[in-house]
N, CA, C and O atoms as a Tinker XYZ file with bonds, in Angstrom:
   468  protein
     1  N   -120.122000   39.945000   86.679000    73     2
     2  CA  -120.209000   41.329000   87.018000    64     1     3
     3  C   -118.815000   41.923000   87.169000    63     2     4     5
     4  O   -118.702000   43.097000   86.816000    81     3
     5  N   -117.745000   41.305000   87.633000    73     3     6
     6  CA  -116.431000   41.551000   87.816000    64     5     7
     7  C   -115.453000   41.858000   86.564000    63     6     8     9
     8  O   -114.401000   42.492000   86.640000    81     7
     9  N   -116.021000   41.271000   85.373000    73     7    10
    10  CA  -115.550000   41.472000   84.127000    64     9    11
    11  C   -115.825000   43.106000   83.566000    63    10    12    13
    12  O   -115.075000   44.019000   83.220000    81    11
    13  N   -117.116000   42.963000   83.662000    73    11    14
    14  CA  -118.218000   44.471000   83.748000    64    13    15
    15  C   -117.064000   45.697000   84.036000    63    14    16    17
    16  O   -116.628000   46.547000   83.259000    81    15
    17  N   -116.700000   45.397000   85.693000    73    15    18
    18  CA  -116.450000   46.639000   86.280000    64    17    19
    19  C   -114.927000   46.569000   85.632000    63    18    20    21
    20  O   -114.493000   47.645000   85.221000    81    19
    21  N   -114.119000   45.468000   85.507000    73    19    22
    22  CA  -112.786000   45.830000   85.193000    64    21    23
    23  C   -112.784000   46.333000   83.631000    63    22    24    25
    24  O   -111.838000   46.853000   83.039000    81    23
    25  N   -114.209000   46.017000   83.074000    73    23    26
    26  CA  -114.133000   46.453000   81.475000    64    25    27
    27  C   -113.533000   48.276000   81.387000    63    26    28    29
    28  O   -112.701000   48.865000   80.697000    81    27
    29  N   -114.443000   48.659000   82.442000    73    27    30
    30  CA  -115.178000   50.156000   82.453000    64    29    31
    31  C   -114.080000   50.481000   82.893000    63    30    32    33
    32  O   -113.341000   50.680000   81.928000    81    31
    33  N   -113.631000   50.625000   83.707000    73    31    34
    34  CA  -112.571000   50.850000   84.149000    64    33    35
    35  C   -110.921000   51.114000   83.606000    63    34    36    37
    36  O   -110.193000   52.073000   83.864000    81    35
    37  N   -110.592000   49.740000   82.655000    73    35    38
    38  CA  -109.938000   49.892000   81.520000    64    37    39
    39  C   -109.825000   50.549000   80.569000    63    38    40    41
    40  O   -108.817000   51.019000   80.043000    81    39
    41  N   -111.472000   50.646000   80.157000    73    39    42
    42  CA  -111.482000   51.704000   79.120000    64    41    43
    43  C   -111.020000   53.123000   79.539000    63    42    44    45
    44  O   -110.308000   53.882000   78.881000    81    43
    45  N   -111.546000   53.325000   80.723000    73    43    46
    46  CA  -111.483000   55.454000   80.657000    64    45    47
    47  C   -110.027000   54.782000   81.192000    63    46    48    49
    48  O   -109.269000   55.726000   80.969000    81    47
    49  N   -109.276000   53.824000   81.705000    73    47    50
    50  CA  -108.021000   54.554000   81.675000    64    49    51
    51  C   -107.366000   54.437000   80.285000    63    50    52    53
    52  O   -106.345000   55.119000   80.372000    81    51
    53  N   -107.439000   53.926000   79.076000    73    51    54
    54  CA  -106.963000   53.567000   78.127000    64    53    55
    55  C   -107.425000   54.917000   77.183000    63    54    56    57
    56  O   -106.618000   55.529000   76.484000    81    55
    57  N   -108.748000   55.235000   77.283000    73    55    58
    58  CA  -109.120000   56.669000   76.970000    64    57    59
    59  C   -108.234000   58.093000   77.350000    63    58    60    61
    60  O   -107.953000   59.114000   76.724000    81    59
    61  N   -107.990000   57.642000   78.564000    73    59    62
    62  CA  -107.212000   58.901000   79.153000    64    61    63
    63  C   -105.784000   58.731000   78.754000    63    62    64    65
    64  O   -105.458000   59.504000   77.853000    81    63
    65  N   -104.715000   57.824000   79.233000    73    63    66
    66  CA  -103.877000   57.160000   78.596000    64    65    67
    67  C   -103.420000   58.141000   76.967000    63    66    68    69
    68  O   -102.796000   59.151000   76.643000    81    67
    69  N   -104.310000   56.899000   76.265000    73    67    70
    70  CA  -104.791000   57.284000   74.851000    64    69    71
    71  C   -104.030000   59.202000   74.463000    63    70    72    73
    72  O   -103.016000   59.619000   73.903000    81    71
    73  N   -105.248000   59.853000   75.158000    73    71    74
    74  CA  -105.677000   61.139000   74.857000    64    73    75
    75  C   -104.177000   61.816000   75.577000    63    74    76    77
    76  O   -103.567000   62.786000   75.128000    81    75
    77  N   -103.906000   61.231000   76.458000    73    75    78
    78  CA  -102.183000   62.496000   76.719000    64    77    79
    79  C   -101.001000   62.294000   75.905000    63    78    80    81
    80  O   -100.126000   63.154000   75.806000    81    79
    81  N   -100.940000   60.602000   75.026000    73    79    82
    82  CA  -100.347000   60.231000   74.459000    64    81    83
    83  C   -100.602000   61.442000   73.062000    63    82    84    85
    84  O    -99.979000   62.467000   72.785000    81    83
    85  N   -101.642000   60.862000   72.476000    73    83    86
    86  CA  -101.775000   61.624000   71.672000    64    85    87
    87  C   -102.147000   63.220000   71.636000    63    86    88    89
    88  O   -102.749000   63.705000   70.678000    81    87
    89  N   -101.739000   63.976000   72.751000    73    87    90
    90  CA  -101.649000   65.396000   72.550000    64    89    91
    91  C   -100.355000   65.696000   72.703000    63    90    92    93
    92  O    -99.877000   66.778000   72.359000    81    91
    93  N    -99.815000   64.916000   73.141000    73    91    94
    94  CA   -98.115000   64.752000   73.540000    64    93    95
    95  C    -97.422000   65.263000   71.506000    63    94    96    97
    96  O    -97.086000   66.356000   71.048000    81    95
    97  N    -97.472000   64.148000   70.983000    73    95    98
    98  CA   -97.553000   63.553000   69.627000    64    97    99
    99  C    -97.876000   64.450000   68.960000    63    98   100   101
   100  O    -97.022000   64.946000   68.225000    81    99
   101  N    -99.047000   64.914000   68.972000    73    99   102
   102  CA   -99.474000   66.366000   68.341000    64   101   103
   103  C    -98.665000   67.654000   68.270000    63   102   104   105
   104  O    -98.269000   68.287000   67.291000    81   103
   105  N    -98.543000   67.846000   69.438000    73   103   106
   106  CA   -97.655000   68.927000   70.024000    64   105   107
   107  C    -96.196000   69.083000   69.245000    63   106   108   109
   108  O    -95.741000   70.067000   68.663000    81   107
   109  N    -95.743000   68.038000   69.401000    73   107   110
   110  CA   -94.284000   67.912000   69.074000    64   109   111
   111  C    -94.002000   68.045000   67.530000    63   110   112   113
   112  O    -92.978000   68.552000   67.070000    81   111
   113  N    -95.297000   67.396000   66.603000    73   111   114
   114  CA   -95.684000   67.815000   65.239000    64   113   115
   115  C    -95.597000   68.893000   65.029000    63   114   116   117
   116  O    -94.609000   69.310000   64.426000    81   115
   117  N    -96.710000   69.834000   65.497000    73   115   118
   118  CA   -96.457000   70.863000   65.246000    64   117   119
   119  C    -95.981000   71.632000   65.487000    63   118   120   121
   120  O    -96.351000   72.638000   64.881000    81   119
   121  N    -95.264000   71.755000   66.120000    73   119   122
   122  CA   -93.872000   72.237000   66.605000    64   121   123
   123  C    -92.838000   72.050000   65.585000    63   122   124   125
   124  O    -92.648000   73.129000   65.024000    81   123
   125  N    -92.134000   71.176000   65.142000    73   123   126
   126  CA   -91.798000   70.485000   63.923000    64   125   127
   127  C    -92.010000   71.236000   62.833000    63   126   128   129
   128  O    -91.075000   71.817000   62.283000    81   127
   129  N    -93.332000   71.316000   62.373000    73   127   130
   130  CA   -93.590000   71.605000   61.050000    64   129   131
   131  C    -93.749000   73.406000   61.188000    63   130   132   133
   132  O    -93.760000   74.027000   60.125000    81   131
   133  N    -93.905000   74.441000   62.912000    73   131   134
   134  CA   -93.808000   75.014000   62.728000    64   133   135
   135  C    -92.269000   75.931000   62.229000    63   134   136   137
   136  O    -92.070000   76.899000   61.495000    81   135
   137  N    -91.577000   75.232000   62.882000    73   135   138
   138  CA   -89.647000   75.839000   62.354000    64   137   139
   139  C    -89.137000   75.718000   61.632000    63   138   140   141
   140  O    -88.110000   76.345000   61.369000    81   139
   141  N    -90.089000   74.074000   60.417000    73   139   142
   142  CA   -89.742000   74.281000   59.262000    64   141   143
   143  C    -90.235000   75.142000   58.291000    63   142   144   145
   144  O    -89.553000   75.431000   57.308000    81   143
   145  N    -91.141000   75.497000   58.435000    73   143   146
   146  CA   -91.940000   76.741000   58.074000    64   145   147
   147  C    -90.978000   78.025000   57.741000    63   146   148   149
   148  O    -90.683000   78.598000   56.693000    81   147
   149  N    -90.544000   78.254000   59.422000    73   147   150
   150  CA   -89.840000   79.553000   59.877000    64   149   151
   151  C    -88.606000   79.113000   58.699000    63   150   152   153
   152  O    -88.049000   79.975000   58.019000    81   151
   153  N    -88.332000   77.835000   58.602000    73   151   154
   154  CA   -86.847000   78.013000   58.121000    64   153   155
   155  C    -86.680000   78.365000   56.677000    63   154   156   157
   156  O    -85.796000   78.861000   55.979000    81   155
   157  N    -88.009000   77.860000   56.499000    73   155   158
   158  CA   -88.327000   78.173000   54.591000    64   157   159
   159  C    -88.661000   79.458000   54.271000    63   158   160   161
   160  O    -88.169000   79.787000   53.191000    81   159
   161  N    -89.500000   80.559000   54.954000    73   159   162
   162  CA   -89.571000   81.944000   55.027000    64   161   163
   163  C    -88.251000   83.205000   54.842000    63   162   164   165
   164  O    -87.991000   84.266000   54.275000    81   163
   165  N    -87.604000   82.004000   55.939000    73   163   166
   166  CA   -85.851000   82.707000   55.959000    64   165   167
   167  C    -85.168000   82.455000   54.587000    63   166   168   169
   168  O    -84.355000   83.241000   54.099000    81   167
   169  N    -85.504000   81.469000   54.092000    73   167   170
   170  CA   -84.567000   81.405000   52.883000    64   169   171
   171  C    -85.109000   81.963000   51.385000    63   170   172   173
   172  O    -84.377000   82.117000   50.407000    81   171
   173  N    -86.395000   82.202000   51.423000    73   171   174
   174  CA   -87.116000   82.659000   50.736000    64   173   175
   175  C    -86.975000   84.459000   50.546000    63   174   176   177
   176  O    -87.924000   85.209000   50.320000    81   175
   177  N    -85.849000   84.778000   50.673000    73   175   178
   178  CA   -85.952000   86.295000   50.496000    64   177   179
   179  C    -86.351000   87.064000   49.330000    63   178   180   181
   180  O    -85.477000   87.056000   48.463000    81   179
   181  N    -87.288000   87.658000   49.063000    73   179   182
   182  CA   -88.287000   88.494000   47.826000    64   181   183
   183  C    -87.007000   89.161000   47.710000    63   182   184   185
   184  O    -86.392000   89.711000   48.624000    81   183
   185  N    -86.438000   88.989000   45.685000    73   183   186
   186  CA   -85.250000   90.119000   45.007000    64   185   187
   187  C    -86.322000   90.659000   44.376000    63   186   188   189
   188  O    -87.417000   90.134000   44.172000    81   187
   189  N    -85.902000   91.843000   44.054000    73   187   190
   190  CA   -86.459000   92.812000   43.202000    64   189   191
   191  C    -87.380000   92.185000   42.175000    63   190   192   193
   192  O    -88.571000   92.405000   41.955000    81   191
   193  N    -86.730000   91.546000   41.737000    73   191   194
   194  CA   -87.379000   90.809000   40.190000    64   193   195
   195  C    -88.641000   90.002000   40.669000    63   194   196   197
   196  O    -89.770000   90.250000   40.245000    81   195
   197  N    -88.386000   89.103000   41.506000    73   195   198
   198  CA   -89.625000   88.107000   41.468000    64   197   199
   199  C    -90.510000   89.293000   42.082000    63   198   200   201
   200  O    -91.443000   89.354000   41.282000    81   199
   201  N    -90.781000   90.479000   43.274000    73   199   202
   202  CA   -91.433000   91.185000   43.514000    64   201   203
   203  C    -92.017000   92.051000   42.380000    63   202   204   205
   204  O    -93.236000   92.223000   42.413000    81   203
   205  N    -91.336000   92.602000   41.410000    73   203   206
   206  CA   -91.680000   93.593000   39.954000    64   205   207
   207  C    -92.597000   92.436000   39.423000    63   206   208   209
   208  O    -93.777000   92.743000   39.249000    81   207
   209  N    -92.152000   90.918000   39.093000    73   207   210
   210  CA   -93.253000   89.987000   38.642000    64   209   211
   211  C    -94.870000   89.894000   38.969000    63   210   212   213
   212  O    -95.929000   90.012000   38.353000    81   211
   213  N    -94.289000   89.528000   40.694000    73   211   214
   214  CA   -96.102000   89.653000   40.854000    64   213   215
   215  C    -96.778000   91.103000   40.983000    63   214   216   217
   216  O    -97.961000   91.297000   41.263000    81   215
   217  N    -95.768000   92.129000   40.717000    73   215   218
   218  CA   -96.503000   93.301000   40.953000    64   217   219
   219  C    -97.492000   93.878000   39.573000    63   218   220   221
   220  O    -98.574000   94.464000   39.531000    81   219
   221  N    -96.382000   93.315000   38.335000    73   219   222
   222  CA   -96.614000   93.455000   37.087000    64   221   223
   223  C    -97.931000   91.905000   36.468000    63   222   224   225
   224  O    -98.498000   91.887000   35.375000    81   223
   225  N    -98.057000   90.902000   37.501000    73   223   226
   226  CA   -99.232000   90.355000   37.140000    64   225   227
   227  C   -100.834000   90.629000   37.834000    63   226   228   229
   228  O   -101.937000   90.553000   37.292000    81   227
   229  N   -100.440000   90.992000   39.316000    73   227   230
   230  CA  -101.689000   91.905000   39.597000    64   229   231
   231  C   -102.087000   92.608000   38.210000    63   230   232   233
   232  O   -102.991000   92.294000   37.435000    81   231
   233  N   -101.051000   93.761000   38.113000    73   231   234
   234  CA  -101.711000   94.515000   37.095000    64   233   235
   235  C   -102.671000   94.221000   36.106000    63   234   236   237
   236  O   -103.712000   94.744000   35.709000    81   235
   237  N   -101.925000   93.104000   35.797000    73   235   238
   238  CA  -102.542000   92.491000   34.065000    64   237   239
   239  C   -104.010000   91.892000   34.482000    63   238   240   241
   240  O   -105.036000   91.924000   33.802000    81   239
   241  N   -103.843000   91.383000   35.677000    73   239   242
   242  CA  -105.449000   91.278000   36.414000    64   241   243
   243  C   -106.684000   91.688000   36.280000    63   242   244   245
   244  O   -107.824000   91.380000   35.930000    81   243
   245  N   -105.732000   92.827000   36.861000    73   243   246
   246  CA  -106.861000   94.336000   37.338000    64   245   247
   247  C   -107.159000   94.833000   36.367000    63   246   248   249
   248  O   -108.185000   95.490000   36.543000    81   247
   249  N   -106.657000   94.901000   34.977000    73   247   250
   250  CA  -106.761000   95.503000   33.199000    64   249   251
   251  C   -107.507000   94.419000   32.771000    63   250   252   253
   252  O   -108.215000   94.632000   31.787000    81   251
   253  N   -107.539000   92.980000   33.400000    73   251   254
   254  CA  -107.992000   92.322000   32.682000    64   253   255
   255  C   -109.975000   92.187000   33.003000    63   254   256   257
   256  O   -110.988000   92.070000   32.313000    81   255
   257  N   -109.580000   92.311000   34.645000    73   255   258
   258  CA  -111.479000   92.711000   35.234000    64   257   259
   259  C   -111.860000   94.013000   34.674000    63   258   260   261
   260  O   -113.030000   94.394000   34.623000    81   259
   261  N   -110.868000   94.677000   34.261000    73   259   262
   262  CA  -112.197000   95.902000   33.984000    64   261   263
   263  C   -112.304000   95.485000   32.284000    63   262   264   265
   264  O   -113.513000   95.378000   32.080000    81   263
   265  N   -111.756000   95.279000   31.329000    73   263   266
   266  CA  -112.090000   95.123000   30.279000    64   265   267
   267  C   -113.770000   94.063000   30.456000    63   266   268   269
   268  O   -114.866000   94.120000   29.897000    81   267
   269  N   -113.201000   93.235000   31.465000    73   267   270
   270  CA  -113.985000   92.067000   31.176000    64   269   271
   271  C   -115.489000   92.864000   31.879000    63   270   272   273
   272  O   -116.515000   92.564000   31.268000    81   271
   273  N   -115.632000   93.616000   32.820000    73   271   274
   274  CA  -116.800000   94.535000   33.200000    64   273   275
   275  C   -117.429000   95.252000   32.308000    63   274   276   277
   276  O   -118.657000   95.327000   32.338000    81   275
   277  N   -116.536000   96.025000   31.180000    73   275   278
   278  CA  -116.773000   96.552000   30.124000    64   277   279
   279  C   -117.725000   95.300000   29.122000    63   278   280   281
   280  O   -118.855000   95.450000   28.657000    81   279
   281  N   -117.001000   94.329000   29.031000    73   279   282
   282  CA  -117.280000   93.541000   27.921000    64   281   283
   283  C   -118.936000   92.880000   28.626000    63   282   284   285
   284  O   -119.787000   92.590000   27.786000    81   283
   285  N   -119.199000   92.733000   29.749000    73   283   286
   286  CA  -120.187000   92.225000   30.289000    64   285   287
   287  C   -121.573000   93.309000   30.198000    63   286   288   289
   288  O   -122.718000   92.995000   29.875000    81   287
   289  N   -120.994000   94.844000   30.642000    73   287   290
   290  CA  -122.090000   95.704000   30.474000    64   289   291
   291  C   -122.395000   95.882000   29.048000    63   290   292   293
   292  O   -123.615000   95.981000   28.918000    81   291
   293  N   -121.651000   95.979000   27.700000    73   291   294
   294  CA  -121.787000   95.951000   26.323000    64   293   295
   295  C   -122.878000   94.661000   26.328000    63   294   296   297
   296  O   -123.920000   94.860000   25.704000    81   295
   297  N   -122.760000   93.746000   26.789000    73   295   298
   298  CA  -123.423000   92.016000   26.828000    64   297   299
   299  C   -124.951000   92.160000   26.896000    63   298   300   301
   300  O   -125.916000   91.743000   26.256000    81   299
   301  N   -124.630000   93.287000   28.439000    73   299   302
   302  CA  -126.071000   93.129000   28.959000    64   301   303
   303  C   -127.051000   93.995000   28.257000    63   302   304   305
   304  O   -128.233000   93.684000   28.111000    81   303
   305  N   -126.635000   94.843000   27.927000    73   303   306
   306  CA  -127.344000   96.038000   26.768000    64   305   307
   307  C   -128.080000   95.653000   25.701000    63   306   308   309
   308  O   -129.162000   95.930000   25.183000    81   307
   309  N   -126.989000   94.793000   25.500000    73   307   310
   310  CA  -127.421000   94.288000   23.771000    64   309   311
   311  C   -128.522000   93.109000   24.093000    63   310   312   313
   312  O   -129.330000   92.945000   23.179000    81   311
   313  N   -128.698000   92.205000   25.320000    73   311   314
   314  CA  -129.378000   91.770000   25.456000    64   313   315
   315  C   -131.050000   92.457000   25.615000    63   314   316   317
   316  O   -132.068000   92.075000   25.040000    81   315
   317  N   -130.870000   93.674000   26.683000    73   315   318
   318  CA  -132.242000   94.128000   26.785000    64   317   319
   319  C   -132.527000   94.623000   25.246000    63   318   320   321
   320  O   -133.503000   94.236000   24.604000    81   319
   321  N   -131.724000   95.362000   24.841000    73   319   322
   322  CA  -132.054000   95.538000   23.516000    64   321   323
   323  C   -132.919000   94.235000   22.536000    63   322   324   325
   324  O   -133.904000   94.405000   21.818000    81   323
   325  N   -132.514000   93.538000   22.680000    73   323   326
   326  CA  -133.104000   92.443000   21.622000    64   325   327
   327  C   -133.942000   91.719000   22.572000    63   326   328   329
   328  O   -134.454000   90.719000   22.070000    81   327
   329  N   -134.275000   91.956000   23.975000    73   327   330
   330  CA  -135.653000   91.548000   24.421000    64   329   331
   331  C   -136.959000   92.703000   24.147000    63   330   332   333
   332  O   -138.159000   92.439000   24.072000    81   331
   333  N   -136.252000   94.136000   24.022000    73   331   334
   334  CA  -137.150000   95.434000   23.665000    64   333   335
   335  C   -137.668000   94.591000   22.182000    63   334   336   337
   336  O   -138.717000   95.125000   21.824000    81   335
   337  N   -137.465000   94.005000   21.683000    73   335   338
   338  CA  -137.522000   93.913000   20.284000    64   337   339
   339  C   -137.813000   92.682000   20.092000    63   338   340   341
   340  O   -137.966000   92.424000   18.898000    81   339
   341  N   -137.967000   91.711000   20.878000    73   339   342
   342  CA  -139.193000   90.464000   21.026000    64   341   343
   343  C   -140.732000   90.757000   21.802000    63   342   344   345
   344  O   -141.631000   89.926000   21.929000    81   343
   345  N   -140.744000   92.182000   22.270000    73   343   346
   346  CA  -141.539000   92.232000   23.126000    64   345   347
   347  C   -142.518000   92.932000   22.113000    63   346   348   349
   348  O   -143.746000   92.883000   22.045000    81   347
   349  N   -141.705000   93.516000   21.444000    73   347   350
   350  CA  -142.260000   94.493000   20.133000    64   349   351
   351  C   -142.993000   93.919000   19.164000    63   350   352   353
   352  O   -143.971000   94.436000   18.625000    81   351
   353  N   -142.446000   92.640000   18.884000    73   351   354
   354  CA  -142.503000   91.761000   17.860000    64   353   355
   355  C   -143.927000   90.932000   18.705000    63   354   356   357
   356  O   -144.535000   90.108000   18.020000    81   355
   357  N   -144.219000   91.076000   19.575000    73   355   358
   358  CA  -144.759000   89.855000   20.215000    64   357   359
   359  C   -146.186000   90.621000   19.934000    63   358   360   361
   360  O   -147.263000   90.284000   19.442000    81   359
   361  N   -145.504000   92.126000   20.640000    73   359   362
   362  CA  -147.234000   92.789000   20.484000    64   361   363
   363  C   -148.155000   92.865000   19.611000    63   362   364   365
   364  O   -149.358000   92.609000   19.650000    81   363
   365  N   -147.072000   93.464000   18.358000    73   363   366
   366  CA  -147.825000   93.060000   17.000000    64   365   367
   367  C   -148.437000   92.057000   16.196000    63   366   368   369
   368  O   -149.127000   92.170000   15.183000    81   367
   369  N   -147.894000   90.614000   17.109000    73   367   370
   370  CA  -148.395000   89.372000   16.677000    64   369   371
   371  C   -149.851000   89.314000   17.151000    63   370   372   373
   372  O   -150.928000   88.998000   16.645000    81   371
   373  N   -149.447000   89.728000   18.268000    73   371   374
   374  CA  -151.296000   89.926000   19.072000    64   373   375
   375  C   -152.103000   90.569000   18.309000    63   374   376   377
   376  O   -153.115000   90.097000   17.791000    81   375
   377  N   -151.618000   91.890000   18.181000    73   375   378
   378  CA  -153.116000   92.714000   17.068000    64   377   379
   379  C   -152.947000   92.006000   16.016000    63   378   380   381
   380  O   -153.945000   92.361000   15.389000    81   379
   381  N   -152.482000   91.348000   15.426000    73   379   382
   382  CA  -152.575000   90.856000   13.706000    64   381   383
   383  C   -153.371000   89.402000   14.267000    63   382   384   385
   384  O   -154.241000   89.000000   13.494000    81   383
   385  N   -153.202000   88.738000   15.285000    73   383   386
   386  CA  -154.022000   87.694000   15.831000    64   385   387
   387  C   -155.476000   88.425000   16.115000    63   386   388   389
   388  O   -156.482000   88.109000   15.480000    81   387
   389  N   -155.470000   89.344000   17.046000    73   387   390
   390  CA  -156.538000   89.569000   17.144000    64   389   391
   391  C   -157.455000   90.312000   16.398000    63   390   392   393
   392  O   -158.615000   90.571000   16.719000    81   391
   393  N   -156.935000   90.597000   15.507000    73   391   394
   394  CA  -157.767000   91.186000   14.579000    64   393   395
   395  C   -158.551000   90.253000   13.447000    63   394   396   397
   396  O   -159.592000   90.426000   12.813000    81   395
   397  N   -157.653000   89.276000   13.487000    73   395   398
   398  CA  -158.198000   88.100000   11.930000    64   397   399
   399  C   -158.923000   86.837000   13.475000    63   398   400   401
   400  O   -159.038000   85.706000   13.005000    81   399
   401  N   -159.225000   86.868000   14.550000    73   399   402
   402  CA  -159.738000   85.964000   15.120000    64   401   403
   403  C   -161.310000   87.231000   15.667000    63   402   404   405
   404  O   -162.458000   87.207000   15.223000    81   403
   405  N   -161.050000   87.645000   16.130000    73   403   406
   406  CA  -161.912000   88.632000   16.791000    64   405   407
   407  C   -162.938000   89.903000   16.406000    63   406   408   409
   408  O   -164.025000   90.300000   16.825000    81   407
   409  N   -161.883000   90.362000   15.263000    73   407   410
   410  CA  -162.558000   91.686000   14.972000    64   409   411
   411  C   -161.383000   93.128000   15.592000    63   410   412   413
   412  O   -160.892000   94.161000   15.135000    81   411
   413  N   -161.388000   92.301000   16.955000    73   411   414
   414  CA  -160.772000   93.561000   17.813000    64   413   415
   415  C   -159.698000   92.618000   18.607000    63   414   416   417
   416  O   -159.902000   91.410000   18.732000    81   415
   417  N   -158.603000   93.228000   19.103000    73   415   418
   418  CA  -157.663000   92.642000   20.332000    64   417   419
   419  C   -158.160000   92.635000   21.073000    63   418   420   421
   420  O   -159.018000   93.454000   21.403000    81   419
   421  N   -157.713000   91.449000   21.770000    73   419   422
   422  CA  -157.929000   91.246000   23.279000    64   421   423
   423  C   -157.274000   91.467000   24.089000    63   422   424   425
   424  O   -156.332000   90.815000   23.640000    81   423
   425  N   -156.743000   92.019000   25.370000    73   423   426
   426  CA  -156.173000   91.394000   26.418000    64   425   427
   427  C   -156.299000   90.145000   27.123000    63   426   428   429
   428  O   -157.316000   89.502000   26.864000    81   427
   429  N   -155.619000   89.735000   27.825000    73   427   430
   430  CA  -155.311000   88.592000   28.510000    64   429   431
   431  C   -156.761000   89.300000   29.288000    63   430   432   433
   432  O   -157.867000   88.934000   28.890000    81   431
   433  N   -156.651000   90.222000   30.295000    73   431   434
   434  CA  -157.700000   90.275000   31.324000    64   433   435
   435  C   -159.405000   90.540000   30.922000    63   434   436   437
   436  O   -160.428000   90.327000   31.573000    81   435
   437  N   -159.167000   91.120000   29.503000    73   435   438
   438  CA  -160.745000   91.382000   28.931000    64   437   439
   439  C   -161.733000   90.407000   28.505000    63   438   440   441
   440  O   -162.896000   90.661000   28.189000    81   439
   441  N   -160.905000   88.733000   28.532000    73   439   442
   442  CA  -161.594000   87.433000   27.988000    64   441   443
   443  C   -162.600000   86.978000   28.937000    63   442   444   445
   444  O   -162.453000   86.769000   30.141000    81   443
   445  N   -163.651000   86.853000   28.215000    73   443   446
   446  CA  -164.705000   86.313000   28.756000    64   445   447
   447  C   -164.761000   84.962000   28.909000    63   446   448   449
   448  O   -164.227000   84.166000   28.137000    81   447
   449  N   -165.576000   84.591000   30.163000    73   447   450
   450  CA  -165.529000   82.916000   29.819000    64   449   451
   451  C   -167.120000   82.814000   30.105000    63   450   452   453
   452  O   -167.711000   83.359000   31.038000    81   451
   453  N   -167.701000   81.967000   29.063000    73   451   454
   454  CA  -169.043000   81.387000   28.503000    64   453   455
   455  C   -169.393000   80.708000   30.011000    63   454   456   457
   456  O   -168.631000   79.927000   30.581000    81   455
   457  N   -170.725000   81.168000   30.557000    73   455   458
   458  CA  -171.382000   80.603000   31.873000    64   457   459
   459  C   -172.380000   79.736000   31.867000    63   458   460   461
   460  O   -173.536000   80.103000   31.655000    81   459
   461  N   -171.960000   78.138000   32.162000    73   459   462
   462  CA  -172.712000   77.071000   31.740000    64   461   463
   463  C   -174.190000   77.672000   32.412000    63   462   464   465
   464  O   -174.365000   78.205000   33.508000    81   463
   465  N   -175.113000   77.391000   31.389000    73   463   466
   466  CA  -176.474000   77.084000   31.947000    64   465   467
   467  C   -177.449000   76.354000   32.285000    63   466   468
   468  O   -178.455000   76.860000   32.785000    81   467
């Protein structure tokens, strides 16, 4: 039982221990990596030129989404268009079906179904 209690015991202090160590450690990291940060910002000063660059590739961007909006609504058009024109095609298959099976077209909802007797 004496093993038990010195187990438990060990642990949360090795836990606790542990956990100030490593916020200690943490801390000092980032701390660290925040001034190297700061120091790379500082040396990084935007000249004219590299700023005109990314100003002049936005652009080419923004010319390039609207063409491509353009090119998508032309897309979608031409699509309904050539579904207007399977739908067209489809109908007429029906009366030329239903005429050489039936006499007359059918609808889907006008079909009768034969009631066993």
């Amino acid at each position: 039982m004496s093993q038990r209690d010195g187990f438990a015991s060990g642990f949360l202090a090795g836990a606790f221990v542990g956990s100030v160590f490593g916020g200690v450690i943490g801390a000092l990291i980032a701390s660290r990596r925040d001034s190297e940060l700061l120091a790379e910002e500082e040396t990084e000063q935007p000249d004219s030129q590299a700023e005109a660059k990314k100003i002049a590739a936005k652009r080419r961007q923004m010319k390039a989404s609207e063409t491509e909006s353009v090119s998508i609504e032309v897309a979608r058009r031409s699509l309904e268009d050539k579904i207007a024109q399977l739908n067209a095609t489809i109908d007429e298959v029906r009366k030329q079906l239903g005429n050489v099976n039936g006499g007359s077209p059918q609808t889907v909802g006008d079909r009768s179904f034969p009631k066993d007797s």
